[in-house]
N, C-alpha and C positions, 0 to 999 in steps of 0.2 A: 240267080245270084251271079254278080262279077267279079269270075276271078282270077290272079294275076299272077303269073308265074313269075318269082325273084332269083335268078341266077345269081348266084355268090361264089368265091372264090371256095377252094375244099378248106382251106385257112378256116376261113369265114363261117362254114358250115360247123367246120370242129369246135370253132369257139362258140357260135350258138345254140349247139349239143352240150357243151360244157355247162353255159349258162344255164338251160333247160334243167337239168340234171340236179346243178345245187337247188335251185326251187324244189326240186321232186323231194331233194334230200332235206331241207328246213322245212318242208310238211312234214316229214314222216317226221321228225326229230321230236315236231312239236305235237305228236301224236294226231292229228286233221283228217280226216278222210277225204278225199275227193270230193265229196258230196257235199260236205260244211266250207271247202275254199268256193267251190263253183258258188254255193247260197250265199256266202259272205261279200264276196264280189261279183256277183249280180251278171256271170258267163256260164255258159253252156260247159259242159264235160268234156265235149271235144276239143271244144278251145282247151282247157287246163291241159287237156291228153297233149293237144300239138306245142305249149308252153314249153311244157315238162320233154318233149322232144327236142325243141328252141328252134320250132318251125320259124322261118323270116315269115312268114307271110300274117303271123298275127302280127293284132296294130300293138303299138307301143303302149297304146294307152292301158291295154289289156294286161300286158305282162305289169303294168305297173301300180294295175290294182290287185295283182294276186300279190307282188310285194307289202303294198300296204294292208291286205289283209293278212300276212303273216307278221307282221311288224317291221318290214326291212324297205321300209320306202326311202330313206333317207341313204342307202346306200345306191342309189340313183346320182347321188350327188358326187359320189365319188368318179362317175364316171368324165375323165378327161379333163378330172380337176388339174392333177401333173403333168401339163404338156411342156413336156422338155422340147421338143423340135417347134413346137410353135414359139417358144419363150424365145429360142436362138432366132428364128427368123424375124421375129420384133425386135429383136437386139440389133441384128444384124441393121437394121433398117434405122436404128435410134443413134447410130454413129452419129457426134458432130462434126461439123467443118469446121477444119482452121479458118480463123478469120484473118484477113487480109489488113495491112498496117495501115493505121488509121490515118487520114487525109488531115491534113494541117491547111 
């Protein structure tokens, strides 16, 4: 198997421990075992195990079936729907020019 070590900032780590964590938390809530998320989306135990850690190195598409097997796919969508700093730099760039006095 190949595999790829992802270096990420400790930032980066904490927020993907964080993310990991609520998953871990909206199973239990919703009473799930381990064993009923891995069978419902169709992944190994360890992958859930390293999910629920917020290992970078599962693929996206994984964390995004354990979401939709919980019911929370649609908050995928929330991600980076509010870019304030990209809104500003499309702003920035949508200035118009004065226009220059028209030629008679």
């Amino acid at each position: 198997m190949n595999t790829r070590t992802i270096a990420l900032l400790p930032k980066l780590e904490k927020i993907l421990a964080e993310f990991g964590e609520n998953i871990k938390l909206a199973r239990l809530r919703r009473k799930l075992t381990a064993e009923q998320i891995c069978e419902r989306a169709g992944i190994g135990r360890n992958t859930l195990w390293m999910i629920e850690k917020g290992a970078p190195s599962v693929a996206m598409g994984a964390y995004a079936q354990v979401l939709f097997t919980l019911g929370m796919e649609k908050d995928l969508l929330n991600l980076a729907s509010d870019d304030v700093l990209g809104r500003r730099l499309q702003d920035a760039g949508l200035e118009t020019k004065k226009r220059g006095p028209k030629k008679r």
